[in-house]
C-alpha positions as CSV (number, residue, x, y, z in Angstrom):
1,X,6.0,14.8,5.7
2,X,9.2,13.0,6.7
3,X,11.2,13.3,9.6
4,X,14.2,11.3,10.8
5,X,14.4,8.8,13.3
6,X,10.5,8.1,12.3
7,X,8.6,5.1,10.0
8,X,5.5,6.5,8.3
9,X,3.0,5.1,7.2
10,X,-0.6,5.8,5.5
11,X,-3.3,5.3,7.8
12,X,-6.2,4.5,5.2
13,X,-4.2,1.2,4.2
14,X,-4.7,0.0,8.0
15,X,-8.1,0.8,7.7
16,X,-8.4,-1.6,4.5
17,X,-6.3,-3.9,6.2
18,X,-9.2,-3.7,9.6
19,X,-12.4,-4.0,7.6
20,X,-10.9,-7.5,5.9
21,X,-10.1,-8.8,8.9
22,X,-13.1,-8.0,10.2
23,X,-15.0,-9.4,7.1
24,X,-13.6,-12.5,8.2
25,X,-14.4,-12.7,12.2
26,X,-17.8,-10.4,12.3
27,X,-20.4,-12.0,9.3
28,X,-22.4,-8.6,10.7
29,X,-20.0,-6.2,9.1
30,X,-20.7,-4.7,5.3
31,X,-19.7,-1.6,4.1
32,X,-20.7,1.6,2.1
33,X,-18.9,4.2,0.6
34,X,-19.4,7.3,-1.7
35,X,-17.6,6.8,-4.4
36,X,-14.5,6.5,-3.4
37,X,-13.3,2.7,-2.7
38,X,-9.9,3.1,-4.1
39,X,-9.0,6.6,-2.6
40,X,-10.7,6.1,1.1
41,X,-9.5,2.2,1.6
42,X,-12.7,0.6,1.0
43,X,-12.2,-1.3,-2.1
44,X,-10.1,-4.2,-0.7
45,X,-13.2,-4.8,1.3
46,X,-15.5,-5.2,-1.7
47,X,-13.3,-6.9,-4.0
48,X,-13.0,-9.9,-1.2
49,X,-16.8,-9.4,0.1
50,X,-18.9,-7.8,-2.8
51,X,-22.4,-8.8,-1.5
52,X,-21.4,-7.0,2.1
53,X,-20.2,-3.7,0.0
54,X,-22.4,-0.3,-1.0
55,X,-21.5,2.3,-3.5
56,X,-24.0,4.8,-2.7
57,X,-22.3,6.8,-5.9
58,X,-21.5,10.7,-5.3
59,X,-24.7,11.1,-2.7
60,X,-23.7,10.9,0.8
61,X,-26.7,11.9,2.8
62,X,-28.6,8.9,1.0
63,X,-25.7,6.7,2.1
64,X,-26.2,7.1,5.9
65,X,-29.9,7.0,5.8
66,X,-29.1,3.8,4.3
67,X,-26.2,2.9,6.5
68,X,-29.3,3.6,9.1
69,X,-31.7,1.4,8.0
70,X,-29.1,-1.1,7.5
71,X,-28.0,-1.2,11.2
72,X,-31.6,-1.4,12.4
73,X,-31.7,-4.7,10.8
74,X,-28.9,-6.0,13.1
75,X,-25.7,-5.3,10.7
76,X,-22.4,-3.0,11.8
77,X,-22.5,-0.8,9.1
78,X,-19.1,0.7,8.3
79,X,-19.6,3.9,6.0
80,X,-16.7,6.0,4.4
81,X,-16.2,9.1,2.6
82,X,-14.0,12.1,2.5
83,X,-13.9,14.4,6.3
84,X,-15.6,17.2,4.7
85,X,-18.6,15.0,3.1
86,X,-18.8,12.7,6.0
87,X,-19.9,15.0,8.7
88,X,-20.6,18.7,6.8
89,X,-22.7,16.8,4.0
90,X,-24.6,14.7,5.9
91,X,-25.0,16.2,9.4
92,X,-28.6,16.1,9.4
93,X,-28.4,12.3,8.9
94,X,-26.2,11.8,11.3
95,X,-28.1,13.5,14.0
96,X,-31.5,11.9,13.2
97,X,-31.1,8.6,11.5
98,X,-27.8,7.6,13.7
99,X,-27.2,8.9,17.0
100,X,-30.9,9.6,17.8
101,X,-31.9,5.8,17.7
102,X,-28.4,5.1,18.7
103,X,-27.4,2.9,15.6
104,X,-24.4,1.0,15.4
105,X,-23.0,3.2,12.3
106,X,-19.1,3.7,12.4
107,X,-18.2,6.8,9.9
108,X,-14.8,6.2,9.2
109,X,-13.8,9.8,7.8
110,X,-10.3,9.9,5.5
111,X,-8.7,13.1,4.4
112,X,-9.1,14.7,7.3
113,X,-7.4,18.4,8.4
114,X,-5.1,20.6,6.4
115,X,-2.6,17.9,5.8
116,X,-5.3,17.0,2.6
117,X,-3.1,19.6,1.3
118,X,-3.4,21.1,-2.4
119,X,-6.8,20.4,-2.2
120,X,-7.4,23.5,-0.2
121,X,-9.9,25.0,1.9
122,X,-13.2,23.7,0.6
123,X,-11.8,19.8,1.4
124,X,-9.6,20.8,4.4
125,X,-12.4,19.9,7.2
126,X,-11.3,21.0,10.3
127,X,-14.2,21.7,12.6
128,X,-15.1,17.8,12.4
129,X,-14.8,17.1,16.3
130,X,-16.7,20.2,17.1
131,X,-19.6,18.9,15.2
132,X,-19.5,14.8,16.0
133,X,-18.5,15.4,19.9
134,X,-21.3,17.6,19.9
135,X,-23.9,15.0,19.0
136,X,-25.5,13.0,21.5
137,X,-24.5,9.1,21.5
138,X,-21.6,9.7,19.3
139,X,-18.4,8.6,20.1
140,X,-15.6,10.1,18.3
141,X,-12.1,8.4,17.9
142,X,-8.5,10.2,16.6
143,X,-6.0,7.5,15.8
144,X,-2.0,8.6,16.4
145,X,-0.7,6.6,13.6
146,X,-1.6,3.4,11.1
147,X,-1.1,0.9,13.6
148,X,-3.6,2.6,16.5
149,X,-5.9,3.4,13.0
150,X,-6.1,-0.5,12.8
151,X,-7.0,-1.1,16.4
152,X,-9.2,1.3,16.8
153,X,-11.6,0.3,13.5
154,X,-11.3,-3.4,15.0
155,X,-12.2,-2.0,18.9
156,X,-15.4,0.4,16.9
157,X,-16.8,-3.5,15.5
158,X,-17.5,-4.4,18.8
159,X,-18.8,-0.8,20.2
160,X,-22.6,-0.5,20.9
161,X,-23.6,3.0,18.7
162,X,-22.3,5.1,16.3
163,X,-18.7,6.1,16.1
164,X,-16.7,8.6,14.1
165,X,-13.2,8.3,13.3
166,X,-10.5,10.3,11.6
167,X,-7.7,9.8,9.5
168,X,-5.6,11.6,7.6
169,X,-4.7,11.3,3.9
170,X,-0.7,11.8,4.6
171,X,1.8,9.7,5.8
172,X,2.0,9.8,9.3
173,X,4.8,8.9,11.9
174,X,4.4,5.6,13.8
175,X,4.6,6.2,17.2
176,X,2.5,3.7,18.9
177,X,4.5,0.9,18.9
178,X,7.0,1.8,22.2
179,X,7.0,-0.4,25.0
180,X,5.7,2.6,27.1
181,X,2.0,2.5,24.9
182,X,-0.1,1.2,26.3
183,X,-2.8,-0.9,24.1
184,X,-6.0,0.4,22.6
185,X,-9.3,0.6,24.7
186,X,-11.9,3.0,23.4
187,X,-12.9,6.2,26.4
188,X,-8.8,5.7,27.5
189,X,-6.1,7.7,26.4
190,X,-2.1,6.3,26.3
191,X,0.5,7.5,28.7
192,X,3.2,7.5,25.9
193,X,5.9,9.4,28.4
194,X,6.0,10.2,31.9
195,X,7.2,13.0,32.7
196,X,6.7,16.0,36.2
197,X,6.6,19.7,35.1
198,X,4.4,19.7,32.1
199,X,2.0,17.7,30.3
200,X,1.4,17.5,26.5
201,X,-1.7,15.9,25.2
202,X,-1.7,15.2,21.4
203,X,-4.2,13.5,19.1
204,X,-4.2,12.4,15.2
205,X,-0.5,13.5,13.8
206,X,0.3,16.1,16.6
207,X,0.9,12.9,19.5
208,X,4.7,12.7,16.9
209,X,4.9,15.8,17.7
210,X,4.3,16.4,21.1
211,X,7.0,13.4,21.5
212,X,9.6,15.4,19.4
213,X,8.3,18.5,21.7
214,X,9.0,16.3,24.6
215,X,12.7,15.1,23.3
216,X,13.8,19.3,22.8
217,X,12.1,20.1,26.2
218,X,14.1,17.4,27.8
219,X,17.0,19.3,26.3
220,X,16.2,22.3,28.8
221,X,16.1,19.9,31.4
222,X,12.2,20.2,31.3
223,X,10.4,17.2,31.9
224,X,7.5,16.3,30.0
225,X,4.6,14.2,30.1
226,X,2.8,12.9,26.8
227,X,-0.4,11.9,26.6
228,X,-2.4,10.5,23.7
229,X,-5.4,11.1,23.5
230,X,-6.8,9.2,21.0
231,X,-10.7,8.9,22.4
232,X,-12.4,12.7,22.1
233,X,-15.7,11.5,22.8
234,X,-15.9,10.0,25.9
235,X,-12.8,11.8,27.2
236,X,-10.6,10.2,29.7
237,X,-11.1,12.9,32.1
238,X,-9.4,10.6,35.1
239,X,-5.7,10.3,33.5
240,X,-6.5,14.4,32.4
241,X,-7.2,15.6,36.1
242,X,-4.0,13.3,37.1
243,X,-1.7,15.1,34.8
244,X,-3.1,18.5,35.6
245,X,-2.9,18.1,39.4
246,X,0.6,16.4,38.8
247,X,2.4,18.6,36.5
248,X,0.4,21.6,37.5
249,X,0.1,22.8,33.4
250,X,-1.2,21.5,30.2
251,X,-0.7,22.1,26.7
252,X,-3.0,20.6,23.6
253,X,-1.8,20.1,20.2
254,X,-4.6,19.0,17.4
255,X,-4.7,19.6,13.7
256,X,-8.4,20.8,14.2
257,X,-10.0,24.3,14.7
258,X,-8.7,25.0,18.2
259,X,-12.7,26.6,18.4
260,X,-14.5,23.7,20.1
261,X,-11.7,20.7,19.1
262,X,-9.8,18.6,21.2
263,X,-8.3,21.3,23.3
264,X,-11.7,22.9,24.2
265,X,-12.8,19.4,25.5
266,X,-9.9,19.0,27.6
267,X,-10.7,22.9,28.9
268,X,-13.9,21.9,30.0
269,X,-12.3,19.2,32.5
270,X,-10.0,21.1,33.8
271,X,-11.9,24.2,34.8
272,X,-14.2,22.0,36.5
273,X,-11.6,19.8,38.1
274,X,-8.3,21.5,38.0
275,X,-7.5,24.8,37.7
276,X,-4.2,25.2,35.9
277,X,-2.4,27.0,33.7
278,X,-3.1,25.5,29.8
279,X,-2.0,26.3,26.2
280,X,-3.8,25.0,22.9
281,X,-2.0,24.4,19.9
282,X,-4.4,24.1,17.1
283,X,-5.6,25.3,13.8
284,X,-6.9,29.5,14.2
285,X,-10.1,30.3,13.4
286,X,-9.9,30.8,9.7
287,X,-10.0,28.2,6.8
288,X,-7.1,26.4,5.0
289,X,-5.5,26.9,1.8
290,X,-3.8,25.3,-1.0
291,X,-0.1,24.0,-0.4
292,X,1.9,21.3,0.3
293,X,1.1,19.7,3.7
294,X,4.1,20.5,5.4
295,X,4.1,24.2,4.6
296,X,0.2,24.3,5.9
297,X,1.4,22.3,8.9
298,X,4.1,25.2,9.6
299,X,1.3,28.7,8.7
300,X,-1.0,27.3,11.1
301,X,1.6,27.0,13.8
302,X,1.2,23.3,14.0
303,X,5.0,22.9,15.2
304,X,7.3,21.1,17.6
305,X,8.3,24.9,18.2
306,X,5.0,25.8,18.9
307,X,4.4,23.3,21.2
308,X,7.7,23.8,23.1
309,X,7.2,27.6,23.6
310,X,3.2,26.4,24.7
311,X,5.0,24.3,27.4
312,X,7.1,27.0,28.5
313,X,4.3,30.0,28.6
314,X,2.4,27.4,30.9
315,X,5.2,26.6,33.2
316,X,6.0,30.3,33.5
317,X,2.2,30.9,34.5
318,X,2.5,28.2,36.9
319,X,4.7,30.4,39.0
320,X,6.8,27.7,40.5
């Protein structure tokens, strides 16, 4: 997934990179995962703090009870598995042995969305966010890029109650790093680029995206605003209703389910607070398949293109 004029790198290594340094500074921290150290970014973790670590084997469901019991004991359990284990698998556990007594659990899910690629459909979860931002207590976090991955594991350390977060498995562009981003604060999205007659909100892979939508649109002499949204759960609904009653339109872009995902959040405060035109990108309400991730990326209309031609339908709509 390479594009010029963009570094990528893998998020999961900046999660490994997080949980050692976190090893270090927070004796509270210890880890479980599922079987899958080496592939989820877990294993670095163990090697340097084997008494903190947990291989629960290929059984998920016992994991977070444990990770449960665990964190009523006074640890910050971090527990990792694939997207489509971590919140399909184990929902049940999740609902009553985490958020219900409001445990300090993170669930750091990896191989997250279509991007998982060749794997196809039955490991391409991408109804996630409809599920966790569903759950009462749960706070659910969508890095942009390696570097906001690494922030936001660090930030989740400190956070009273459970916490989901999603990465991908793919290389991802780094756009976090501009002087205009702003640093990470869980609940507050990044103004990444002002802009006056449209506002795009990204989250995971698609905030690249929106920037590159942002860079044509500007080509049209259409100036766009980019937001990040990297916090679904508790939404910044205050910089949301500012955009909308600024630029008068919104569009969303999320490699999720468009039923209930980020865009349907951001629906919800609008209607309520600001009535204007708005446009989701997203994933349509059908499964994945099996193919390379760029070519899913570009079948599920999860485009720069798509995203330009959102922000012009909503302008037109706007009527002025």
């Amino acid at each position: 997934m390479k594009k010029s004029g963009w570094d990528y790198e893998p998020q999961r290594p900046a999660f490994s990179r997080a949980l050692v340094a976190l090893g270090n500074s927070h004796k509270e921290v210890v880890v479980a995962s599922a079987d899958l150290s080496s592939s989820v970014g877990t294993a670095a973790f163990a090697e340097e703090f084997p008494e903190r670590h947990f291989n629960f084997g290929i059984a998920e469901q016992n994991m977070v009870s444990a990770c449960a019991g665990l964190a009523s004991t006074g640890k910050v359990v971090f527990a990792s598995t694939f997207a489509i284990f971590g919140t399909g698998r184990v929902y049940d556990q999740i609902r009553q042995s985490v958020c219900y007594p409001r445990l300090n659990v993170k669930l750091v899910a990896t191989h997250a969305g279509i991007t998982v690629g060749a794997d196809g459909a039955t490991h391409q979860m991408i109804e996630d966010l409809a599920l966790m931002r569903a759950l009462p207590n749960m706070t659910v976090i969508v890095p942009a890029d390696a570097p906001e991955t690494e922030k936001a594991i660090l930030a989740a350390a400190d956070y009273e109650g459970p916490v989901y977060i999603r990465i991908g498995r793919a290389n991802v562009p780094v756009c976090t790093g501009g002087k205009d981003c702003q640093g990470f604060e869980i609940g507050k999205a990044s103004l990444m680029r002002d802009g006056d007659d449209v506002t795009l909100v990204g989250t995971g892979i698609m905030v690249a995206k929106c920037l590159e939508a942002a860079e044509e649109l500007a080509k049209h002499q259409v100036s766009a605003r980019v937001i990040n949204l990297s916090t679904i759960k508790p939404l910044d609904d205050k910089i949301l209703v500012k955009a909308a009653r600024e630029t008068g339109c919104i569009v969303t872009a999320e490699e999720h389910s468009h039923v209930m995902g980020m865009g349907a959040a951001v629906a919800l405060v609008l209607v309520e607070n600001a009535h204007v035109p708005m446009k989701r990108v997203g994933i349509p309400d059908s499964f994945g398949e099996s193919g390379e991730p760029d070519e899913l990326m570009e079948k599920y209309g999860l485009t720069v293109d798509n995203i330009v031609d959102g922000a012009h339908d909503v302008i037109k709509r706007r009527g002025r």
